[in-house]
C-alpha positions as CSV (number, residue, x, y, z in Angstrom):
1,X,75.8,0.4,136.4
2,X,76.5,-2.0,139.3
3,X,76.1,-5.2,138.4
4,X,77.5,-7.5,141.9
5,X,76.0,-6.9,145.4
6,X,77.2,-8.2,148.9
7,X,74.0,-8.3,151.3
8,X,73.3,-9.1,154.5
9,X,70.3,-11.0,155.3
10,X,68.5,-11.3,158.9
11,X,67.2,-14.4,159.6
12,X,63.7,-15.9,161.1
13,X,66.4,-16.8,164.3
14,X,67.7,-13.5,164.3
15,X,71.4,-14.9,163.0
16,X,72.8,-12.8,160.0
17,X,73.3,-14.1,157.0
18,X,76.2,-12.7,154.3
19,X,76.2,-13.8,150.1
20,X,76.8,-12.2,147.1
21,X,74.9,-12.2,143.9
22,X,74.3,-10.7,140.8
23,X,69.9,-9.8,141.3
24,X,69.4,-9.3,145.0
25,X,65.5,-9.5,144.4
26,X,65.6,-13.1,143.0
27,X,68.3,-14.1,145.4
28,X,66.4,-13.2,148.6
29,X,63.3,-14.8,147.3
30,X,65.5,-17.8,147.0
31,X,66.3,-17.7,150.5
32,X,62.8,-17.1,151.5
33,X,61.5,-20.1,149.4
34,X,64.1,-22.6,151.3
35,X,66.2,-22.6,147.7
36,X,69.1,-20.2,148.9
37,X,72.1,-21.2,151.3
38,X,71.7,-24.6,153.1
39,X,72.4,-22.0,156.2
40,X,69.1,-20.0,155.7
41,X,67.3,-23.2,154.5
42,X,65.7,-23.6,158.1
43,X,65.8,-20.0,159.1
44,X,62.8,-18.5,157.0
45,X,61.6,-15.9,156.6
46,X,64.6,-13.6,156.0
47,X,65.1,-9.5,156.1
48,X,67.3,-8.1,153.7
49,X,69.3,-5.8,155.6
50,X,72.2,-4.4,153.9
51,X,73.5,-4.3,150.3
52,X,76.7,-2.8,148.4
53,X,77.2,-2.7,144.9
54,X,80.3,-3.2,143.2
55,X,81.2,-2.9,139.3
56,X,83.6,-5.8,139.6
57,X,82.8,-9.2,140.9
58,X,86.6,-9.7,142.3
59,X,85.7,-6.6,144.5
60,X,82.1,-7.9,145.7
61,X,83.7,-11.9,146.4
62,X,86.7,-9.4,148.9
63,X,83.8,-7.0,150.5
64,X,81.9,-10.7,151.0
65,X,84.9,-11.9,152.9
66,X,85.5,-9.1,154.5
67,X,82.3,-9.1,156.3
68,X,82.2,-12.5,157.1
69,X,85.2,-12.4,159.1
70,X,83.6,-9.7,161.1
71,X,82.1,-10.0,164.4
72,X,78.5,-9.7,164.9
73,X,78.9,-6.6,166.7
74,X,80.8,-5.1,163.7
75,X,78.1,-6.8,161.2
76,X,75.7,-4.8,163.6
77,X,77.4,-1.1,163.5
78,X,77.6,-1.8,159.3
79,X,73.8,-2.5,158.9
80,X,73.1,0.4,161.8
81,X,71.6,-1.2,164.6
């Protein structure tokens, strides 16, 4: 069973949003309740968009850097639109 997720979270401006975590439910409700990142703080509501699970949390904390170092157009292809 997975237990570490890298998501990608849409927010209110339409910026995206990339974190990793250990209960993707409870996480995004922290973002949506202005408890998550400072970033999303002032960008409610937010869309979860994307998630990949990982056994390992060294492998999630890479795929989270790896993404964030992406472009928006790439972070676009990877959550299909």
């Amino acid at each position: 069973m997975s237990d570490h997720y890298v998501y990608v979270l849409r927010c209110a401006d339409d910026t995206l949003y990339t974190g990793y975590t250990t209960d993707v439910e409870r996480r995004v409700a922290e973002h949506d309740a202005g408890e998550g990142a400072k970033y999303t703080r002032g960008r409610t509501p937010v869309e979860l968009v994307h998630v990949e699970a990982f056994d390992e949390r060294g492998a999630a904390m890479s795929r989270e850097h790896e993404i964030k170092q992406c472009s928006r157009a790439e972070k676009e292809q990877l959550i299909g639109d």
